[in-house]
C-alpha positions, 0 to 999 in steps of 0.5 A: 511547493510554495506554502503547502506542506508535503502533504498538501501538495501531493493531495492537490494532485489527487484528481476526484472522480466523483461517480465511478465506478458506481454512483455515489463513490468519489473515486481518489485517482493518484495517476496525477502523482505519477505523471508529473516527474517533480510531484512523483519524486516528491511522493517517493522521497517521502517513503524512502527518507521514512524507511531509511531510518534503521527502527523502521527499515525493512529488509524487503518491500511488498507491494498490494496488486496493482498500484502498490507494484509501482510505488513498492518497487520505487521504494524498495530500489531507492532503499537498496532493497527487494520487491515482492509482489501480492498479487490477484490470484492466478497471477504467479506462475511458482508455488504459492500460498493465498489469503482470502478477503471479503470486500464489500460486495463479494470476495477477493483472493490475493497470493505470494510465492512461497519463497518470497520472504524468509522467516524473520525478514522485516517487510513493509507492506504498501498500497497507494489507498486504504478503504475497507482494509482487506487487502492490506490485512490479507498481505499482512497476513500472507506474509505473516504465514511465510514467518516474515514481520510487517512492521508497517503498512503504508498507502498514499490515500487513507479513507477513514470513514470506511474503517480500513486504517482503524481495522489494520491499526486494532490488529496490531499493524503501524500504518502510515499514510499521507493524506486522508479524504471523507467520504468514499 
């Protein structure tokens, strides 16, 4: 890593796509940050050595549909801990309880297994990017009906200026990301 910091080091390995999926959106692509073994180790040790302190250890990791699944699952198997996954309505096969959330062009529907957490549990709740928010408060919210505490969110990628990490820290939620971008 030579001179960058942490930081520094994962945000050089997020490639930019400028125009996709639509004109005018620089797409934040973090694949880069999986497909090399020793930048990957470095993404996940930040998150894992994060939540092995006891005030924010979970008792449970969620993950946001899709890519919050890979980074959750590390997460939660380095701690020891459990993963549940949030995923895109239609998706689970048990008894579910589902939040919907408005995105910027429409609506999106995200469920749980009604057993996935119990009342009390302490969950973190994570996600590779931050834009608009919804997503992440509709797991947050989800959870929080099953009676389980999100004691934070956590992502890769904050785009603050699309409002998403002010929205999820105006409702209470900590939010801990690792590296921020302008612009879309």
């Amino acid at each position: 890593m030579d001179d960058l910091s942490v930081n520094d080091y994962l945000k050089s390995h997020i490639r930019t796509v400028p125009d996709w999926p639509a004109p005018g959106v620089q797409f934040r692509d973090i694949t880069p940050l999986l497909q090399d073994p020793r930048v990957f180790r470095v993404l996940i040790d930040v998150f894992v050595h994060r939540y092995m302190h006891p005030a924010l250890r979970p008792d449970v990791v969620a993950g946001l549909d899709a890519r919050g699944f890979i980074l959750g699952s590390v997460v939660a198997y380095e701690l020891g801990l459990g993963f549940v996954p949030i995923r895109k309505k239609g998706k689970l096969p048990f008894t579910t309880v589902e939040e919907t959330y408005e995105l910027e062009y429409g609506s999106a529907t995200v469920e749980l297994h009604t057993d996935a957490v119990m009342p009390g549990q302490r969950v973190l709740l994570i996600d590779d990017l931050i834009a608009t928010g919804g997503t992440m408060m509709a797991g947050k919210k989800l959870l929080e009906k099953l009676g389980a505490a999100v004691i934070e969110g956590a992502a890769i990628v904050d785009l603050p200026e699309l409002g998403g990490s002010q929205r999820i820290q105006d409702s209470g939620l900590n939010l801990f990301t690792l590296v921020s971008f302008e612009g879309h």
